[in-house]
C-alpha positions as CSV (number, residue, x, y, z in Angstrom):
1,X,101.9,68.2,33.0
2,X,105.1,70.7,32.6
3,X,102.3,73.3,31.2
4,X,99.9,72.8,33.8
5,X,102.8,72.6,36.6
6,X,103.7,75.8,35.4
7,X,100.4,77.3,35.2
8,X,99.7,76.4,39.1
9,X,102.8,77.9,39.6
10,X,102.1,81.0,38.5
11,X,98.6,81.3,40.5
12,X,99.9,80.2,43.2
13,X,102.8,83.6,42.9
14,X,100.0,85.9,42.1
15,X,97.8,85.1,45.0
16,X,100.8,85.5,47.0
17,X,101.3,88.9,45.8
18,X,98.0,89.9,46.4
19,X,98.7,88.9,49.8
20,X,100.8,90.5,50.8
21,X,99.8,94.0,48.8
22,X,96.4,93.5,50.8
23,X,98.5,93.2,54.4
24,X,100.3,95.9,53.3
25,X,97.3,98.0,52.2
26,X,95.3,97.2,55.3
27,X,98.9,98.0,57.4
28,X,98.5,101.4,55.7
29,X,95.4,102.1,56.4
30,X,95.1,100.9,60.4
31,X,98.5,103.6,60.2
32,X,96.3,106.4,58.6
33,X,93.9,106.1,60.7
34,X,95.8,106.4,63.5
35,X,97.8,109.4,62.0
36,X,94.2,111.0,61.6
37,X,94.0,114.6,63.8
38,X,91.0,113.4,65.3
39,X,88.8,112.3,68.3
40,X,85.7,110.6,68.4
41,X,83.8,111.5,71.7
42,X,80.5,109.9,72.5
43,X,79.3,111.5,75.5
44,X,76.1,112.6,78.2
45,X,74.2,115.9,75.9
46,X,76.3,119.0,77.5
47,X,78.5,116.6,79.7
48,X,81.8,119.3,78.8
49,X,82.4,122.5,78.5
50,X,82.6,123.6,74.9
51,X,85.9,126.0,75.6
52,X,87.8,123.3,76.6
53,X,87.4,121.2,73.2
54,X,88.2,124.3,71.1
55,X,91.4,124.8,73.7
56,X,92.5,121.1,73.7
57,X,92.1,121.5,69.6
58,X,94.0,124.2,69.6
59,X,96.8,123.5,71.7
60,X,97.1,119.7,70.1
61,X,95.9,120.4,66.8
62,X,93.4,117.7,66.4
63,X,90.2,117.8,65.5
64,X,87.3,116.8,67.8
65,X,84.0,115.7,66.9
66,X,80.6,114.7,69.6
67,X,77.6,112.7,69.5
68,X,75.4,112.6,72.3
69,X,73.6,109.8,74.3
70,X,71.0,110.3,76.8
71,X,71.1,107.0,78.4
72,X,73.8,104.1,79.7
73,X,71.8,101.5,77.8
74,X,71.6,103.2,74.4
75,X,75.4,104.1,74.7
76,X,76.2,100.4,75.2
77,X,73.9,99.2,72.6
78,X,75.4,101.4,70.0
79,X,79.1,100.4,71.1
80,X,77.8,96.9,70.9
81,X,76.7,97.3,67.0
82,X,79.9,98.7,66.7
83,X,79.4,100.6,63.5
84,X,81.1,103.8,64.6
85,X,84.3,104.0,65.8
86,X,84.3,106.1,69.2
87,X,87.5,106.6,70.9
88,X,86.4,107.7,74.5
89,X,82.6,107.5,76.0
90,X,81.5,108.0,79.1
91,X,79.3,105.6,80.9
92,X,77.9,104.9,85.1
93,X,79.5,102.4,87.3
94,X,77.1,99.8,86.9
95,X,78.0,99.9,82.4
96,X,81.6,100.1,83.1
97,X,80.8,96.8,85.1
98,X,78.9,95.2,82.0
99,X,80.9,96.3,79.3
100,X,84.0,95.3,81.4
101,X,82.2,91.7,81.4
102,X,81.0,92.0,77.7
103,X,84.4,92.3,76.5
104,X,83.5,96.3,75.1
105,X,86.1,97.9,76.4
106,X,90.5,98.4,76.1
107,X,92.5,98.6,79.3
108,X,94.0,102.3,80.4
109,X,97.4,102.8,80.4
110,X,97.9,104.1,83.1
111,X,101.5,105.1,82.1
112,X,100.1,107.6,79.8
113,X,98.3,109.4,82.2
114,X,100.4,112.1,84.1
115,X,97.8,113.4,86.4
116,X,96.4,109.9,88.0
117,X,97.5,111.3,91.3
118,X,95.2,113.8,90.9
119,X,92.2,111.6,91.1
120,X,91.0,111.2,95.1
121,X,91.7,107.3,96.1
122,X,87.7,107.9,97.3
123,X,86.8,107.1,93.6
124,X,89.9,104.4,92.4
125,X,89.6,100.7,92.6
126,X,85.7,100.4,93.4
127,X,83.8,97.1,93.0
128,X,83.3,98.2,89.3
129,X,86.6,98.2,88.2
130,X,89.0,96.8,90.4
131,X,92.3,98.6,90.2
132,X,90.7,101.1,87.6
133,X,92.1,99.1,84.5
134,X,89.2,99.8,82.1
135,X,88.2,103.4,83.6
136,X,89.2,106.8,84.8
137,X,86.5,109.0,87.1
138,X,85.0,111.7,84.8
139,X,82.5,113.4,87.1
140,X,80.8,112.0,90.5
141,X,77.6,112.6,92.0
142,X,74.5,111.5,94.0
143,X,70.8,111.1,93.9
144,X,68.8,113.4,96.5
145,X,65.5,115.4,96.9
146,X,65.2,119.3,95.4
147,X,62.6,121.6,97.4
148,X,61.5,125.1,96.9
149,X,61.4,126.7,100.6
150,X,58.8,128.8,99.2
151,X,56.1,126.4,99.6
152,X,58.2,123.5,102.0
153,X,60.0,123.9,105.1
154,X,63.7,123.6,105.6
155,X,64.2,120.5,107.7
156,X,60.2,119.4,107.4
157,X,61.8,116.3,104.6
158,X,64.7,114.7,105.9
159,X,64.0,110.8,104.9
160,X,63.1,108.9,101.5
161,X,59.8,107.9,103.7
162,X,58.9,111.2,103.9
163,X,57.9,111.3,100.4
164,X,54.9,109.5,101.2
165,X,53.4,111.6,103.5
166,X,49.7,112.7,102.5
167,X,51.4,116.6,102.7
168,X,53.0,116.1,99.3
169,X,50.0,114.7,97.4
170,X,50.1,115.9,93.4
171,X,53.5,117.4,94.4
172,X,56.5,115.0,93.2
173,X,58.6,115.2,90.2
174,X,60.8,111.7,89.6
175,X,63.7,111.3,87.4
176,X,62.5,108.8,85.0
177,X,64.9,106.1,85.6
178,X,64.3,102.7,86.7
179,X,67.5,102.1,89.4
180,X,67.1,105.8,90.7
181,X,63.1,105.8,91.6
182,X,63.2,101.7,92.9
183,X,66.8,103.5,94.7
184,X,63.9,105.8,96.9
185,X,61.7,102.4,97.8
186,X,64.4,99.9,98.3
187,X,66.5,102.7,100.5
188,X,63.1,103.8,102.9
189,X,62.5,99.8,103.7
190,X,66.4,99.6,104.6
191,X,67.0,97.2,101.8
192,X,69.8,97.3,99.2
193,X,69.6,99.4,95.9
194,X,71.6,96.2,94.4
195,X,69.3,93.8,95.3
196,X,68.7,90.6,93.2
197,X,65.7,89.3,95.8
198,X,62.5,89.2,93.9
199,X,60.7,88.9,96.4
200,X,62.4,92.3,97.8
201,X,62.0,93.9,94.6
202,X,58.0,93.3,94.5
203,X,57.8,95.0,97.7
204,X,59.7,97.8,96.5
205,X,57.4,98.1,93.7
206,X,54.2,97.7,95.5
207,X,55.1,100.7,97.9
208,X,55.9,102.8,94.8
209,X,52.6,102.4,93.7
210,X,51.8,103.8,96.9
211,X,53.8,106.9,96.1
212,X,51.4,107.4,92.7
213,X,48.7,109.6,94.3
214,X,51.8,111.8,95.1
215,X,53.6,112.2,92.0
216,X,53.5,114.9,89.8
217,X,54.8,113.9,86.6
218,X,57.6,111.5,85.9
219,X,60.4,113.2,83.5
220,X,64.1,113.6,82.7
221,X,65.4,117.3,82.1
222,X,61.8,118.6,82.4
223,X,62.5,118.5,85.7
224,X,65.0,121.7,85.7
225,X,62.4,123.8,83.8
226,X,59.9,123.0,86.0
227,X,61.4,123.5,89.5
228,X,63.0,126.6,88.0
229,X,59.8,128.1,87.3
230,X,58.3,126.8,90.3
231,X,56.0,125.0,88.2
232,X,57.0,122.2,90.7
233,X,58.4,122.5,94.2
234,X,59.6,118.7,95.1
235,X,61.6,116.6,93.0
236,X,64.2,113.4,93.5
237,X,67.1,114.0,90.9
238,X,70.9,113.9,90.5
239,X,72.8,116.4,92.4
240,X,74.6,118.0,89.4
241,X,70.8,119.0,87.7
242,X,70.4,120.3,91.3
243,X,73.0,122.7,91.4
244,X,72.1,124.0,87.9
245,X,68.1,124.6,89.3
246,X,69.7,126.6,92.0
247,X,71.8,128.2,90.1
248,X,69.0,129.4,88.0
249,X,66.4,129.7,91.5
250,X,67.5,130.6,95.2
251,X,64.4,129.0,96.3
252,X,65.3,125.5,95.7
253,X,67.7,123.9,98.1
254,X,68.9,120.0,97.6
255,X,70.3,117.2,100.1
256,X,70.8,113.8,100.8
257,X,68.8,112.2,103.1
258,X,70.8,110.9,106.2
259,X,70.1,107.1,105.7
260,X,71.8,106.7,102.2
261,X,71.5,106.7,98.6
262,X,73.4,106.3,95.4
263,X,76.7,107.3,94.4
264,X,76.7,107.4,91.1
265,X,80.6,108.1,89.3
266,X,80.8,108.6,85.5
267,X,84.4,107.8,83.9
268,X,86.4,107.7,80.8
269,X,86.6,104.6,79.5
270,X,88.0,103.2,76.1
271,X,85.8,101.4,73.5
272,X,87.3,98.2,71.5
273,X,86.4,100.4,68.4
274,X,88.6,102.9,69.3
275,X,91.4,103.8,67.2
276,X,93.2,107.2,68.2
277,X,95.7,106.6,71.4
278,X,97.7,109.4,70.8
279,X,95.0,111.6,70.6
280,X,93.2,109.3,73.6
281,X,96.0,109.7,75.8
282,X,96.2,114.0,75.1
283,X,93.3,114.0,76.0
284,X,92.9,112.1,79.0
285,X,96.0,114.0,80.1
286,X,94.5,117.5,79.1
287,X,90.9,116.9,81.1
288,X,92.9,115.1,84.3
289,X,95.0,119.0,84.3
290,X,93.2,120.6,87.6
291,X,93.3,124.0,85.7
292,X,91.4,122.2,83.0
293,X,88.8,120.1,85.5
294,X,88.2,123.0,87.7
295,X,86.8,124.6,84.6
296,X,84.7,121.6,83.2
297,X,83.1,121.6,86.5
298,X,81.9,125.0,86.9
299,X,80.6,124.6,83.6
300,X,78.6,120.8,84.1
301,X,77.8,121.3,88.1
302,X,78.7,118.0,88.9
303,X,81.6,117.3,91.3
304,X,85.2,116.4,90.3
305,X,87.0,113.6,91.7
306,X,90.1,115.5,90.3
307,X,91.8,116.6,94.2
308,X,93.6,119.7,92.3
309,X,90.5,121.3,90.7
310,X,88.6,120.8,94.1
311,X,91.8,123.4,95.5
312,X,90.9,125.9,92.6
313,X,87.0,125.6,92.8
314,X,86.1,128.6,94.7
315,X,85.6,127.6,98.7
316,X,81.8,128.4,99.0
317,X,81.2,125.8,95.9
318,X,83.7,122.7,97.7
319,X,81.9,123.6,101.0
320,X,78.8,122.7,100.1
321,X,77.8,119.8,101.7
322,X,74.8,118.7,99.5
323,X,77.6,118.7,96.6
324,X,80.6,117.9,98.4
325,X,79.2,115.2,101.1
326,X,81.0,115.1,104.6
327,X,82.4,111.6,105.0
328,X,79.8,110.2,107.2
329,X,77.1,110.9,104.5
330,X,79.8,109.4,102.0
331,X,80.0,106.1,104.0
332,X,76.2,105.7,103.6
333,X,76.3,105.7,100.0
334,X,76.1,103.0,97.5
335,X,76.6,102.8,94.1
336,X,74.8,101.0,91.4
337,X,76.0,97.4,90.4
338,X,75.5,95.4,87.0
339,X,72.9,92.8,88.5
340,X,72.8,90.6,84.5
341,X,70.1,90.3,82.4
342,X,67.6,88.4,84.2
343,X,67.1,90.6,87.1
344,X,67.7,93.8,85.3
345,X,64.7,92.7,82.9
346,X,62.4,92.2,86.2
347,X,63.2,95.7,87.5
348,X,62.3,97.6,84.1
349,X,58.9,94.9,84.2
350,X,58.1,96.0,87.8
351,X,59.1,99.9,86.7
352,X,56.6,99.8,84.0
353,X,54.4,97.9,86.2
354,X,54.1,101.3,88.7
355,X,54.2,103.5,85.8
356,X,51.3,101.7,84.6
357,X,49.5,102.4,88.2
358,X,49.6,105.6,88.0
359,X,47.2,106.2,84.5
């Protein structure tokens, strides 16, 4: 009994050791990892201007490395999986919302961050994230029609119904996007873009097949290479691929039609995976600088939230009211809201219902 007391004894000291070498060993390593000069971005394909990563490496002395998405719903399925460890992304409104809901995401600090006050109260505490505890505003923007005044009028399109019109037949480019294009039918029958009505929904999908004889093609960044090359003259797209088209082609002008549409606002937010806050917080810091911002958004050609960088952006880009909406277009906008499974399922049936139509 003495031999076999003894013998229990001594397991029982060794599996205590190994214990507490493995907390100490995993201690260690959570601590390495944080000590790591790195930072995982996972980010919209050219969504930054390359200059500022090698200057915020430079100046901090960490290492930062990318990988691209190209939509909100593979983003949040790969955070989901959770096999890499991403330390900042960049998702919509509506996927803050879910991944907010879905638990994905760590709250701000919003200690850390010197230049919140930099950020226009216009794009803090929406419906999305109340009190911006899970997000910081990246980049903002809105959905709107391109034309080419070459072969269109100025002032002949002013409403989303417009696009129907028998003028325009073979004509239209669509951003391939399911919220966006049922955006155009739900907004031209003065119903929500948020709607959950099914009912509501099926109209809006019946009158897009009614938009089929006048669509073009249905794309993503094809879109800029056409309208560029005036291989297309009409499109509905997102305001920041807009001002790169006209950057490339004087022809092509781009608004917002008076009734409404979406405001779309991209921000920072923090993954559960994420591991590097010191290098987080520089960064977050380093991009909110308006020296900084002002320069990320000449480069992407979306507009910045960020009120300093708007005073250093040269007047004739601030000015321009299909970029930088007067208020009264601003109060007619909308943005997108996480409507759940269920319904989100119906819209992408309906979506490749119409799609369907048009073959």
């Amino acid at each position: 009994m003495k031999k076999l007391g003894s013998a229990l004894l001594g397991i029982i000291v060794l599996c205590s050791l190994l214990c507490i070498f493995n907390f100490n060993l995993n201690r260690n390593t959570s601590g390495a990892r944080e000590k790591e000069k790195v930072l995982n971005l996972f980010n919209w394909g050219d969504y930054i201007d390359p200059s500022l990563i090698k200057k915020f490496e430079r100046q901090t002395g960490y290492r930062v490395t990318i990988q691209t998405f190209d939509s909100n719903e593979s983003m949040i399925e790969k955070i989901r999986q959770g096999g890499t460890t991403y330390d900042l992304t960049m998702p919509s409104e509506y996927m803050v919302e879910k991944m907010r809901k879905m638990n994905l995401l760590k709250p701000i600090n919003h200690r850390k961050i010197r230049n919140l006050n930099q950020i226009d109260p216009l794009f803090l505490n929406q419906s999305f994230d109340p009190k911006n505890r899970y997000s910081l505003p990246y980049f903002w923007g809105t959905l709107g029609i391109i034309y080419n005044d070459k072969f269109i009028k100025p002032n002949s399109i002013k409403h989303w119904k417009d696009l129907w019109s028998s003028k325009y037949k073979n004509a239209i480019l669509l951003i391939d996007s399911v919220r966006d294009v049922f955006a155009i039918s739900l907004i031209s029958q003065n119903q929500s873009i948020n709607t959950t009505n099914l009912n509501i929904l099926h109209q809006a999908e019946e009158k897009l097949v009614k938009l089929t004889p006048n669509i073009k093609a249905i794309v993503a960044d094809e879109i800029k290479m056409y309208m560029e090359q005036e291989e297309g003259y009409l499109a509905v797209d997102w305001s920041g691929e807009a001002a790169e088209m006209i950057s490339v082609n004087p022809h092509l002008h781009y608004f917002v039609p008076e009734e409404g549409s979406n405001l779309w606002i991209d921000s920072f937010v923090i993954p559960r995976t994420a591991k590097h806050f010191d290098a987080i917080y520089k960064f977050l810091n380093f991009m909110s600088e308006p020296e900084n911002a002002a320069q990320n958004a000449k480069y992407v050609g979306y507009s910045t939230p960020n009120r300093g960088a708007k005073k250093i952006l040269p007047q004739r880009v601030v000015q321009q009211r299909a970029f930088y909406p007067s208020d009264q277009t601003m109060n007619h906008l909308a943005t997108y809201r996480d409507l759940g499974a269920k319904i989100v399922e119906e819209y992408n049936d309906l979506y490749l219902e119409f799609k369907m139509a048009r073959q």
